[in-house]
MARZA-14188 format. One record per residue: residue number from 0; residue in three letters; x, y, z of N, C-alpha, C, CB in turn. Coordinates in pm, 1 decimal. Glycine has a CB too. Layout:
BEGIN
+-----+------+----------+----------+----------+----------+----------+----------+----------+----------+----------+----------+----------+----------+
| seq | type |       nx |       ny |       nz |      cax |      cay |      caz |       cx |       cy |       cz |      cbx |      cby |      cbz |
+-----+------+----------+----------+----------+----------+----------+----------+----------+----------+----------+----------+----------+----------+
| NUM |  ALA |        X |        Y |        Z |        X |        Y |        Z |        X |        Y |        Z |        X |        Y |        Z |
...
+-----+------+----------+----------+----------+----------+----------+----------+----------+----------+----------+----------+----------+----------+
This chain:
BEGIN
+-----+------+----------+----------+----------+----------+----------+----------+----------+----------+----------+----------+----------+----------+
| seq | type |       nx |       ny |       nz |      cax |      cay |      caz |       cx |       cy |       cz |      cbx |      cby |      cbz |
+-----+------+----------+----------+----------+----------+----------+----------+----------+----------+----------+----------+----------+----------+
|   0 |  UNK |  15142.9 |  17439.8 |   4495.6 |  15080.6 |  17565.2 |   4531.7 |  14993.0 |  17543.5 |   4655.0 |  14997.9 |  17621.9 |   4413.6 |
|   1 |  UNK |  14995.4 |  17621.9 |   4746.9 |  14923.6 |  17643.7 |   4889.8 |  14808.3 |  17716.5 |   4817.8 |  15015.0 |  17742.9 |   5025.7 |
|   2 |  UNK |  14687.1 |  17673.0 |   4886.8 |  14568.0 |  17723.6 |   4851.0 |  14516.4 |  17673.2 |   4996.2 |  14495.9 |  17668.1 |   4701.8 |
|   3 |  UNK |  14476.8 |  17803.0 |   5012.0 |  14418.8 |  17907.3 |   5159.4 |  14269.9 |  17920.3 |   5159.1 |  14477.8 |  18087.7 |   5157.2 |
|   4 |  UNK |  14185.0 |  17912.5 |   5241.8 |  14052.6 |  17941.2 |   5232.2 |  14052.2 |  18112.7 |   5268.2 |  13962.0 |  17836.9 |   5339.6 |
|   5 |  UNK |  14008.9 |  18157.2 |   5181.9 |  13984.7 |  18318.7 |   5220.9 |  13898.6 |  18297.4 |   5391.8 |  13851.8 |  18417.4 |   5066.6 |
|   6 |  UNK |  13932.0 |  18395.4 |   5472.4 |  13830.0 |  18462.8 |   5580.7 |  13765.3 |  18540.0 |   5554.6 |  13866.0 |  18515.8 |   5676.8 |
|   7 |  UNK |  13589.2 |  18519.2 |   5552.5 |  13515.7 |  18610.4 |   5490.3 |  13544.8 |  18777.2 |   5574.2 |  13353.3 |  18546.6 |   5496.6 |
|   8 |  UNK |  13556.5 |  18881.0 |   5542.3 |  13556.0 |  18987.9 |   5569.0 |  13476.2 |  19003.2 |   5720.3 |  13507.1 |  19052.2 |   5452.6 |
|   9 |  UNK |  13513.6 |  19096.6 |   5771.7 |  13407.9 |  19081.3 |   5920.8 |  13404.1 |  18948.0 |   6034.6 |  13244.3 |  19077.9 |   5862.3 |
|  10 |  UNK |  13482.3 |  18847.5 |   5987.2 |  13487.3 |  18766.7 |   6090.9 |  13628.3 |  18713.7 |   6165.0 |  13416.7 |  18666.3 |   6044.8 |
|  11 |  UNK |  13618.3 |  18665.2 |   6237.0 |  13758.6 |  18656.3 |   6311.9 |  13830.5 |  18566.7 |   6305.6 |  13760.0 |  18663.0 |   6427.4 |
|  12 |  UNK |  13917.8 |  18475.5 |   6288.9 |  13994.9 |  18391.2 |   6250.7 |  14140.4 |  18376.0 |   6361.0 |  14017.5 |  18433.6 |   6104.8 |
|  13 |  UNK |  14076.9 |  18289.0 |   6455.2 |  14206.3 |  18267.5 |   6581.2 |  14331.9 |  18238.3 |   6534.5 |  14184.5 |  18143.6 |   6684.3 |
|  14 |  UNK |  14422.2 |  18323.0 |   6572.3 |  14547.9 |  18271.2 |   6516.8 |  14593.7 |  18127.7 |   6614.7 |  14670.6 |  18405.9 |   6523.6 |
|  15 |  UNK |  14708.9 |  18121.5 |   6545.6 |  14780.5 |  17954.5 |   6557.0 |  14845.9 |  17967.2 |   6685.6 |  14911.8 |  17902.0 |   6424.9 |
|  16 |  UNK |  14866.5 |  18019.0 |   6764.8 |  14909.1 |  18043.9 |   6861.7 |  14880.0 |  18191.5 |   6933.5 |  15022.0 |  18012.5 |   6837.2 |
|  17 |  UNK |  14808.3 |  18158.6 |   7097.8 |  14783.6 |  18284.0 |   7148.7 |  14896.7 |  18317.3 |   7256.2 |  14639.8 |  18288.1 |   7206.9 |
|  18 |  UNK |  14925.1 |  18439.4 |   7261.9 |  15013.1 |  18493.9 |   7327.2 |  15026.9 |  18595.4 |   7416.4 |  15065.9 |  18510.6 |   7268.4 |
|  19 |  UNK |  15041.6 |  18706.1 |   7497.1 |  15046.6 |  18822.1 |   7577.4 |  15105.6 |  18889.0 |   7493.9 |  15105.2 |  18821.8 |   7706.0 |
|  20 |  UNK |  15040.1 |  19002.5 |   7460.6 |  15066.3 |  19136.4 |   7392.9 |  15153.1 |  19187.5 |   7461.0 |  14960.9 |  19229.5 |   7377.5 |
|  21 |  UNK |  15259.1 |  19286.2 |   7433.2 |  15361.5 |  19372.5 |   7562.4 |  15268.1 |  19444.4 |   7658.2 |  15476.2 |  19510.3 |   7493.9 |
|  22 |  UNK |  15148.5 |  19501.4 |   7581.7 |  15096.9 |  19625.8 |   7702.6 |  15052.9 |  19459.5 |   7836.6 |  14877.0 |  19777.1 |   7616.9 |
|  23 |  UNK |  14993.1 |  19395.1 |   7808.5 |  14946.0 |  19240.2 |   7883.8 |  15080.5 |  19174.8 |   7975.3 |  14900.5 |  19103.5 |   7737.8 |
|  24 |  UNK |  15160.4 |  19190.8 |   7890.1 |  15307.4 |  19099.5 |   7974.9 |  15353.4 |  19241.1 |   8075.6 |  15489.7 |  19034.6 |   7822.8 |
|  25 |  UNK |  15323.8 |  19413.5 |   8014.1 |  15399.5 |  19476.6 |   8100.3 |  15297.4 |  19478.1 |   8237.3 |  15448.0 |  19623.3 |   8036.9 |
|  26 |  UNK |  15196.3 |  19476.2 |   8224.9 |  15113.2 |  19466.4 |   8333.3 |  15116.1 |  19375.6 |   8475.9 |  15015.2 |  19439.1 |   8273.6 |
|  27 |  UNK |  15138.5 |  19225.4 |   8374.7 |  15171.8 |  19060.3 |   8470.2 |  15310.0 |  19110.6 |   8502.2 |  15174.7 |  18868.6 |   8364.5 |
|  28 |  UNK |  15409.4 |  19170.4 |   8436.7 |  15529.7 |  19136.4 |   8506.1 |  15541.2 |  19262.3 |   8585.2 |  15658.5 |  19099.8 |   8412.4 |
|  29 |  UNK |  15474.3 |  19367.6 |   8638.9 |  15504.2 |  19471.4 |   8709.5 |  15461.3 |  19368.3 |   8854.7 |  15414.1 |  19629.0 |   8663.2 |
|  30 |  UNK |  15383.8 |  19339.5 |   8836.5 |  15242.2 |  19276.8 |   8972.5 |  15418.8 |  19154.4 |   9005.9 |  14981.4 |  19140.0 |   8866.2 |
|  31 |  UNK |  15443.7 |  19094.1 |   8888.6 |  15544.5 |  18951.2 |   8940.2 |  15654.4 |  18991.7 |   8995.4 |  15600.4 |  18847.5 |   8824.5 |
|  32 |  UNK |  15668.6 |  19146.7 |   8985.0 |  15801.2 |  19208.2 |   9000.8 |  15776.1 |  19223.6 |   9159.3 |  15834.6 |  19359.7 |   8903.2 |
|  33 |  UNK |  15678.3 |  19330.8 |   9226.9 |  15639.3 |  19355.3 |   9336.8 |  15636.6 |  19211.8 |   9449.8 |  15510.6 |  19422.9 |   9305.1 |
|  34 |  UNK |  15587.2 |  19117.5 |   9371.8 |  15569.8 |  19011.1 |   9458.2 |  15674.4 |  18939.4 |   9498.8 |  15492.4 |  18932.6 |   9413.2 |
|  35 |  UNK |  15761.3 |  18897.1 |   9406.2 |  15914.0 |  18857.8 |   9430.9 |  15989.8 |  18955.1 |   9498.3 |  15989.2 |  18832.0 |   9304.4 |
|  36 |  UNK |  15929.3 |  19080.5 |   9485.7 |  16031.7 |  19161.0 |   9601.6 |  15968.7 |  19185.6 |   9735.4 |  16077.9 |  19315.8 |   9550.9 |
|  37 |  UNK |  15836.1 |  19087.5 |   9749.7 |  15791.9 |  19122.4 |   9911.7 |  15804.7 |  18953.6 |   9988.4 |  15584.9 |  19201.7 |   9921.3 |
|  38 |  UNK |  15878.8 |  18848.5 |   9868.4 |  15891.7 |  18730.4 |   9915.0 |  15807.6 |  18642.6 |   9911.4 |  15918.1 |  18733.5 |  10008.0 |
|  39 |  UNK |  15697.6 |  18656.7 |   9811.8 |  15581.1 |  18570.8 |   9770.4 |  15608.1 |  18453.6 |   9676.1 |  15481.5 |  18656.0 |   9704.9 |
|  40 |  UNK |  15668.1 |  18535.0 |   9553.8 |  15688.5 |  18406.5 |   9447.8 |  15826.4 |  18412.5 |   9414.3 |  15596.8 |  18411.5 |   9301.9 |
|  41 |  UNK |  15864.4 |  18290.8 |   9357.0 |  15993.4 |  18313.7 |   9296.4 |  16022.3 |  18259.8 |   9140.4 |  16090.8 |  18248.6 |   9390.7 |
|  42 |  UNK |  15903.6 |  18263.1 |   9084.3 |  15944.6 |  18174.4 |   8941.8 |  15829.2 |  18143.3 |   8826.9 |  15996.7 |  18017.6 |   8990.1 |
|  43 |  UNK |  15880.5 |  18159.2 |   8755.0 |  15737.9 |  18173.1 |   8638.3 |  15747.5 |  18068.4 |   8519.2 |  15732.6 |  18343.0 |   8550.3 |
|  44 |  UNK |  15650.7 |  18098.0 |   8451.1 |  15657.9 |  18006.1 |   8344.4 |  15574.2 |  18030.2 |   8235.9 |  15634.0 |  17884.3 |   8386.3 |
|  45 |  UNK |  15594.7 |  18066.2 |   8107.9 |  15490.8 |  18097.3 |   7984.9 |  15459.8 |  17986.5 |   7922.7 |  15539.3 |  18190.3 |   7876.0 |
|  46 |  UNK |  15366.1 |  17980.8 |   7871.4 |  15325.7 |  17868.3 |   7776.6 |  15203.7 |  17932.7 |   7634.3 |  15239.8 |  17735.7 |   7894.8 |
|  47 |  UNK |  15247.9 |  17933.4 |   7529.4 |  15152.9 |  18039.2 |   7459.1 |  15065.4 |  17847.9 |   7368.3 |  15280.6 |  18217.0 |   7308.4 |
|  48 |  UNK |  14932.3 |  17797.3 |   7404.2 |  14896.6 |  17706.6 |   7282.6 |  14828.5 |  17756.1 |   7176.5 |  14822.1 |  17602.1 |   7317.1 |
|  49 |  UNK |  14754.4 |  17692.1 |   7182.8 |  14651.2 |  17699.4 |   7012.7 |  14517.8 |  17784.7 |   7033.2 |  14579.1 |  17512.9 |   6950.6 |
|  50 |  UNK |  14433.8 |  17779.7 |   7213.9 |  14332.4 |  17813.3 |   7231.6 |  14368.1 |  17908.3 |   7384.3 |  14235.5 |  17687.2 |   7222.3 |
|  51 |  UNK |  14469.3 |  17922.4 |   7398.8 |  14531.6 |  17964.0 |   7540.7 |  14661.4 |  18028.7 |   7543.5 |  14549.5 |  17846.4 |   7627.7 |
|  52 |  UNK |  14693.2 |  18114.5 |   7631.9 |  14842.4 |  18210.0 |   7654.9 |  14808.1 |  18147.1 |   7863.5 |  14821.2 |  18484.3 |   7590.9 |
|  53 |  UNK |  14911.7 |  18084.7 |   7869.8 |  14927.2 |  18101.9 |   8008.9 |  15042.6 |  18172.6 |   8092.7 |  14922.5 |  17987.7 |   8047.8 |
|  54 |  UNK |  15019.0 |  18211.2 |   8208.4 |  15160.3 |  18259.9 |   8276.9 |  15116.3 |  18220.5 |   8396.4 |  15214.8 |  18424.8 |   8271.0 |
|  55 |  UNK |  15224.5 |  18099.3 |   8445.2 |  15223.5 |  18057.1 |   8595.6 |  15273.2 |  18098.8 |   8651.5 |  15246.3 |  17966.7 |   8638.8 |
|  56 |  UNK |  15203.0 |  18094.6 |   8819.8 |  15340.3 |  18152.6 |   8908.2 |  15358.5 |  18048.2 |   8985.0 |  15328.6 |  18294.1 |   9006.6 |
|  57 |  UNK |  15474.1 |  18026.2 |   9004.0 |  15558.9 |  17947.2 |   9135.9 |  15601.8 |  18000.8 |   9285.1 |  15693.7 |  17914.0 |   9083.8 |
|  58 |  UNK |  15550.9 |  17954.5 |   9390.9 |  15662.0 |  17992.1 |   9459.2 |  15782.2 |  17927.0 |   9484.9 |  15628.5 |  18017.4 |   9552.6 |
|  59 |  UNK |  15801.3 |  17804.8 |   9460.9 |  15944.0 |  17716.0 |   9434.5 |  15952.9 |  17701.2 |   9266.1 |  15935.2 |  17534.9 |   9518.2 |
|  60 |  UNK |  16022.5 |  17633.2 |   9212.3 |  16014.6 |  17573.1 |   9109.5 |  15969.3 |  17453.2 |   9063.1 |  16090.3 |  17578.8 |   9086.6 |
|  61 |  UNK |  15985.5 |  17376.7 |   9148.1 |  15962.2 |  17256.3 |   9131.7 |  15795.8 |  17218.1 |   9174.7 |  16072.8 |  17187.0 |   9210.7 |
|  62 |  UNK |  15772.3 |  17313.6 |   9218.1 |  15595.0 |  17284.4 |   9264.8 |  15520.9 |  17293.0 |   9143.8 |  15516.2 |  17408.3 |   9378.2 |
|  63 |  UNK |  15364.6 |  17310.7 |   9200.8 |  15250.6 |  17299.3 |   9092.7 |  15264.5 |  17465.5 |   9138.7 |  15076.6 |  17181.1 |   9115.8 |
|  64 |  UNK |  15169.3 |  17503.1 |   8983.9 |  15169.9 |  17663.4 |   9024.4 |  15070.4 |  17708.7 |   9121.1 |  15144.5 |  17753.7 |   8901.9 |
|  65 |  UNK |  15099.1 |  17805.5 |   9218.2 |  15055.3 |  17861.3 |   9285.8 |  14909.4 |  17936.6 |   9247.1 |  15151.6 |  17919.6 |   9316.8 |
|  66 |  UNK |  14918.9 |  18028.0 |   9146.4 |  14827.0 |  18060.2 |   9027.3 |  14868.8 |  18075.4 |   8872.8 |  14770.6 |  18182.2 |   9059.2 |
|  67 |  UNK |  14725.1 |  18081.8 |   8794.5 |  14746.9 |  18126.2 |   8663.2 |  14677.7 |  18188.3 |   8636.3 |  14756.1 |  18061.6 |   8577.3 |
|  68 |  UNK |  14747.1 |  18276.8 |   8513.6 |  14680.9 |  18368.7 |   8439.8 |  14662.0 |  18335.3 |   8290.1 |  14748.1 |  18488.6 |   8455.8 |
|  69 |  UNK |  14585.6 |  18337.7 |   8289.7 |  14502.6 |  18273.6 |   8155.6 |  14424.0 |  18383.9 |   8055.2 |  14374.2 |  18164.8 |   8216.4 |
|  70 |  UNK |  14446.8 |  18356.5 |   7918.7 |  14387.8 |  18456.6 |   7826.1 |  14327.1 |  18376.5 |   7676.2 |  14517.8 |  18575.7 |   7791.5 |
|  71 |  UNK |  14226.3 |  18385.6 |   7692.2 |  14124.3 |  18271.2 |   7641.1 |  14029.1 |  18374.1 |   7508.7 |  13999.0 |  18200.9 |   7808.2 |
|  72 |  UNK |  14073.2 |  18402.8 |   7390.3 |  14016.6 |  18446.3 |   7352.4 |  13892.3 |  18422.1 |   7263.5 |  14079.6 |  18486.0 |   7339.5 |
|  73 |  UNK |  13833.5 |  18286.3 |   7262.7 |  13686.0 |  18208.8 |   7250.0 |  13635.8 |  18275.3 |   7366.4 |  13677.1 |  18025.0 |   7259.8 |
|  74 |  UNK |  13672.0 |  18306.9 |   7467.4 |  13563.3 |  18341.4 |   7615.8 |  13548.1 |  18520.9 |   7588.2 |  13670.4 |  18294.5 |   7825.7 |
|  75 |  UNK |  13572.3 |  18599.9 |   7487.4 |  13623.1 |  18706.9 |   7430.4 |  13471.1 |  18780.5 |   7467.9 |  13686.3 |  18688.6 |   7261.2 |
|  76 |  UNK |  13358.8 |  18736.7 |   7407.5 |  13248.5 |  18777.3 |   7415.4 |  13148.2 |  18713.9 |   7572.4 |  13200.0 |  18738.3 |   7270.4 |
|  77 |  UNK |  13196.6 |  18607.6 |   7613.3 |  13121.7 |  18564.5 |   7719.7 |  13202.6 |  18645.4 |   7828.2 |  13112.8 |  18398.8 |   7736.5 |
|  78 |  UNK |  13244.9 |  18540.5 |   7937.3 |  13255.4 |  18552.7 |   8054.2 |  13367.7 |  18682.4 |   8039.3 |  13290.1 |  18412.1 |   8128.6 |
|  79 |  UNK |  13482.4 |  18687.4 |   7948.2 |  13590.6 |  18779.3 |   7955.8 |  13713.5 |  18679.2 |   7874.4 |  13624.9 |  18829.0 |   8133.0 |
|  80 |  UNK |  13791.5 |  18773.7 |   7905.2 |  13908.5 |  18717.2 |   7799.2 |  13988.0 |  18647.9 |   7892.2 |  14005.4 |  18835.2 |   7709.7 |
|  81 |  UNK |  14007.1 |  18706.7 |   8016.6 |  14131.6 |  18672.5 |   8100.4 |  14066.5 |  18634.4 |   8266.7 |  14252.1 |  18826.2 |   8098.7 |
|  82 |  UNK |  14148.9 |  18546.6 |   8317.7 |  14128.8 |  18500.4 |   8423.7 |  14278.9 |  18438.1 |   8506.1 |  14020.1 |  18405.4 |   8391.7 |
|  83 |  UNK |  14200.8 |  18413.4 |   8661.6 |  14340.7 |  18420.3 |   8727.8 |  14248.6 |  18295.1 |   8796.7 |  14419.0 |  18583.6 |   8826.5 |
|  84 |  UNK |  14385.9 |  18207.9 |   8797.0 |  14302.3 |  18062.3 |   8846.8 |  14406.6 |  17970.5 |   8960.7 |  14268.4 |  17943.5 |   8680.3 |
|  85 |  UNK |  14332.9 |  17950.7 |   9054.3 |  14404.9 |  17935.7 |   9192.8 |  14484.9 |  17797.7 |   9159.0 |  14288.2 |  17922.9 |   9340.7 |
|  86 |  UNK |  14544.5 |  17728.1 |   9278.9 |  14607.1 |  17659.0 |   9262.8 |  14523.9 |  17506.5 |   9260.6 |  14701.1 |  17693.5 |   9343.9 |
|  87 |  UNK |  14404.4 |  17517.6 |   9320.2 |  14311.1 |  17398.1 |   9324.4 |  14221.3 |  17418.3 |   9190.1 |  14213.6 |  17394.4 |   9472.8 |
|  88 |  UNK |  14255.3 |  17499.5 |   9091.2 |  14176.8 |  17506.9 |   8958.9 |  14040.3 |  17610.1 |   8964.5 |  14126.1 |  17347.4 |   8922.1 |
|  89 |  UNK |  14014.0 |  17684.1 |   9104.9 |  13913.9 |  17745.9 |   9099.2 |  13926.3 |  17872.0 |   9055.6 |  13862.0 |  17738.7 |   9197.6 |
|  90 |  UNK |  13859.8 |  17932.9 |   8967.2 |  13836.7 |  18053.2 |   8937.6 |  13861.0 |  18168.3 |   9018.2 |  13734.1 |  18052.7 |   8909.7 |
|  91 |  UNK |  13976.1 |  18256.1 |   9035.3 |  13931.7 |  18367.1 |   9172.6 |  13866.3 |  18478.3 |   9091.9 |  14082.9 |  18443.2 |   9280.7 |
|  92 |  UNK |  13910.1 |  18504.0 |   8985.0 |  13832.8 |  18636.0 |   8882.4 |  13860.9 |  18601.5 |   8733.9 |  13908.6 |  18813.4 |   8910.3 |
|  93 |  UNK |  13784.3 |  18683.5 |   8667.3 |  13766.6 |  18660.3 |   8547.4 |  13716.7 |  18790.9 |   8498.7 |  13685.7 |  18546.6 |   8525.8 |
|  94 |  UNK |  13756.9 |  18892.3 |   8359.6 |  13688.5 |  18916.9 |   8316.3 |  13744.3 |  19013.4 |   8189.6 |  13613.3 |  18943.4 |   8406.7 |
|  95 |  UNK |  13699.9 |  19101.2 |   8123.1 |  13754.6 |  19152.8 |   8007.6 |  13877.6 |  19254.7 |   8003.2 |  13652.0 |  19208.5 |   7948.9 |
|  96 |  UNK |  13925.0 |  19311.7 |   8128.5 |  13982.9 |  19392.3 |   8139.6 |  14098.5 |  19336.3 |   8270.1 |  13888.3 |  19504.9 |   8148.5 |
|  97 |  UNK |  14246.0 |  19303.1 |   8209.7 |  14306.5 |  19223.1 |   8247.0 |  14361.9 |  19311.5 |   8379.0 |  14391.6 |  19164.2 |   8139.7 |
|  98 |  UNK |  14356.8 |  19422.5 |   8394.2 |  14399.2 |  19513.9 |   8545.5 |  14342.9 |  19472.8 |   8620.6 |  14377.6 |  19656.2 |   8571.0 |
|  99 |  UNK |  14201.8 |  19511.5 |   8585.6 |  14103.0 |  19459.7 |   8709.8 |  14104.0 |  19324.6 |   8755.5 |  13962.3 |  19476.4 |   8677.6 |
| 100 |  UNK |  14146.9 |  19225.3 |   8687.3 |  14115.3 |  19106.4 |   8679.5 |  14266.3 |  19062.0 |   8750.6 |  14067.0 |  19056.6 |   8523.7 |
| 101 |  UNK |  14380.3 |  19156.0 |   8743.0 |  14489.3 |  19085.1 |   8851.3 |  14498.3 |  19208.5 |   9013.0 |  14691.1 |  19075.2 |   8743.3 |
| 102 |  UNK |  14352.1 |  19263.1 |   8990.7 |  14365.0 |  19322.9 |   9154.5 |  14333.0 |  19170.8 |   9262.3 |  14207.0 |  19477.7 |   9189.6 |
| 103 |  UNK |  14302.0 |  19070.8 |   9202.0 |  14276.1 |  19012.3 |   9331.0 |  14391.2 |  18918.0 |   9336.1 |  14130.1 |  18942.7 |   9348.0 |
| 104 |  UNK |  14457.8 |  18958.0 |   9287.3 |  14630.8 |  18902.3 |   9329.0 |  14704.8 |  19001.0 |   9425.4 |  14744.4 |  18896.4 |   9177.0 |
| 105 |  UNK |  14661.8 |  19117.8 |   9353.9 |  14712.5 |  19234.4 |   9461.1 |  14713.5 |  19220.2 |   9583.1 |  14649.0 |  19343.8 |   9460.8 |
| 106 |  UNK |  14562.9 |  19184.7 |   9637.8 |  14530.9 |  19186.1 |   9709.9 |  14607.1 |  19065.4 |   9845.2 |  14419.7 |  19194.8 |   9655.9 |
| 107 |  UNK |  14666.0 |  19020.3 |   9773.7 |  14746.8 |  18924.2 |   9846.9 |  14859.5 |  18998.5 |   9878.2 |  14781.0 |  18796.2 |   9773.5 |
| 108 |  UNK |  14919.1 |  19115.9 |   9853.9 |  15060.3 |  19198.4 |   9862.2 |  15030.2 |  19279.2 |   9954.6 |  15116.2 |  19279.1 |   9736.0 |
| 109 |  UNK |  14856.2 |  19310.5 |   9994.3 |  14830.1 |  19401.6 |  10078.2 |  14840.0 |  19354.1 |  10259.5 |  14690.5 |  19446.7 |  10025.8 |
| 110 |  UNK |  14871.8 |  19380.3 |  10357.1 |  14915.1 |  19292.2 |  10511.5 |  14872.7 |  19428.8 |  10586.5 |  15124.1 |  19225.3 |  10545.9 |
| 111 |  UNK |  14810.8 |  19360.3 |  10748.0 |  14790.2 |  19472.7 |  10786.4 |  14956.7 |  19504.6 |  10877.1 |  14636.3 |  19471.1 |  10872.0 |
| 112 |  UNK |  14947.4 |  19620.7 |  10908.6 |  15079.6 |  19670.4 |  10994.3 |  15084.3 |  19655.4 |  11115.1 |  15109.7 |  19797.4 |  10990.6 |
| 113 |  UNK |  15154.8 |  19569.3 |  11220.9 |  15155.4 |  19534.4 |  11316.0 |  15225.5 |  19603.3 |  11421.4 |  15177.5 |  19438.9 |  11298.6 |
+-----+------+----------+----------+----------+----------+----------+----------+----------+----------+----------+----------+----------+----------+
């Protein structure tokens, strides 16, 4: 017999693996869609662990990723849930509301007109 520790009522209990919700994946893959069609990236990669959901982007395959998007739900109450993290590991944004938090990817799709 499996014997389970109850979760007291009211508290939260991380599941065994974190992942991108559809409304979360339809969001990342609209932005991955636009970008592969203006010649930015070409290739992705999911990884869901124990304390983390990642989605890399490539612009080859064989490289290190270009960026990630990261969804950290221990950081739930602090800094934010989600973040987009450059290719040298630095932070470009972070914060609870994962739209806002991939405008500064956008912002790379935006060029002035010559």
């Amino acid at each position: 017999m499996n014997m389970q520790t109850p979760t007291p009522i009211g508290s939260y209990r991380l599941p065994d693996q974190v992942a991108f919700d559809r409304s979360e994946m339809s969001l990342i893959l609209t932005l991955y869609g636009r970008m592969v069609a203006a010649g930015e990236w070409r290739d992705y990669g999911i990884s869901c662990l124990r304390e983390v959901a990642v989605f890399s982007i490539f612009r080859r395959t064989a490289e290190t990723p270009l960026y990630r998007i990261e969804k950290r739900p221990k950081l739930r109450q602090k800094q934010g849930l989600y973040s987009v993290i450059g290719m040298d590991g630095q932070i470009l944004k972070r914060g609870h509301d994962l739209k806002a938090v991939l405008r500064v990817l956008e912002r790379k799709l935006i060029r002035p007109v010559e």
